[in-house]
C-alpha positions in Angstrom: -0.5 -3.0 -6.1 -4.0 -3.1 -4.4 -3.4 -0.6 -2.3 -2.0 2.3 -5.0 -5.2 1.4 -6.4 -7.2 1.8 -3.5 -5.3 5.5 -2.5 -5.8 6.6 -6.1 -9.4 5.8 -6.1 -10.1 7.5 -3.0 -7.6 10.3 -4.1 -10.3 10.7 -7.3 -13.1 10.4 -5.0 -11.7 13.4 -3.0 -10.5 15.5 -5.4 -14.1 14.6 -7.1 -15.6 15.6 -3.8 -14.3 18.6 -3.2 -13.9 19.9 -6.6 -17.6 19.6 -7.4 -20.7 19.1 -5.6 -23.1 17.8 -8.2 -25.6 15.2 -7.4 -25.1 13.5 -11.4 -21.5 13.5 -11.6 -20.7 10.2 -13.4 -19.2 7.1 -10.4 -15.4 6.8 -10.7 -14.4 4.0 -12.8 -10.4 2.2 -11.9 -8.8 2.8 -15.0 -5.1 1.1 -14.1 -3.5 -0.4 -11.6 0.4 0.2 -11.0 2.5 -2.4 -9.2 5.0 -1.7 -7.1 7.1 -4.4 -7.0 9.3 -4.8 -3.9 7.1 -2.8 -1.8 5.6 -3.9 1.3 4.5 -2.6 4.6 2.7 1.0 4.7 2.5 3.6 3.2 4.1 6.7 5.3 3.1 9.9 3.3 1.7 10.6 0.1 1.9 13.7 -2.3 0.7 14.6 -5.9 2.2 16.6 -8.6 -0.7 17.1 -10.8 1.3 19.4 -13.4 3.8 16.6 -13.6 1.0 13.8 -13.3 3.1 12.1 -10.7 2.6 10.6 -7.0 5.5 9.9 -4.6 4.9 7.7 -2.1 6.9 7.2 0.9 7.4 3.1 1.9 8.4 3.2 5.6 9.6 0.0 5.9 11.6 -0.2 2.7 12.9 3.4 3.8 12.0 4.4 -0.3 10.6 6.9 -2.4 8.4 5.5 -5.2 7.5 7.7 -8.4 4.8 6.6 -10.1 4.6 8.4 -13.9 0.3 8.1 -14.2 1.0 9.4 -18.0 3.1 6.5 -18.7 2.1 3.9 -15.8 5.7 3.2 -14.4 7.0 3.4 -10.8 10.5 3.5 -9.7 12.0 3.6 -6.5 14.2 6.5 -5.8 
């Protein structure tokens, strides 16, 4: 849980980053956190759908593919 909110927040940072170069853009602010229960070990790869507002995220040692829905806040492993 900790760490999908750690990659999302630097996720925002970088997208934040490279998106716009203002010196006053507002911090980022954690919003939600999304457990992923069942999980453990690393993370392997990560990708974003942005029109879909979901991330997959590969769990190496659980050989899964979680789904996290960020419009609704649910993950399930596929």
């Amino acid at each position: 849980m900790m760490r999908l909110a750690i990659f999302l927040s630097l996720l925002s940072v970088s997208v934040a980053i490279n998106g716009s170069h203002r010196a006053d853009a507002a911090p980022l602010i954690l919003k939600q956190s999304i457990p992923l229960p069942g999980v453990k070990g690393k993370f392997d790869h990560v990708a974003i759908d942005l029109v879909g507002q979901r991330v997959f995220i590969a769990a190496k040692v659980n050989d899964t593919l979680e789904v996290v829905d960020l419009k609704t806040g649910l993950a399930c492993e596929v």
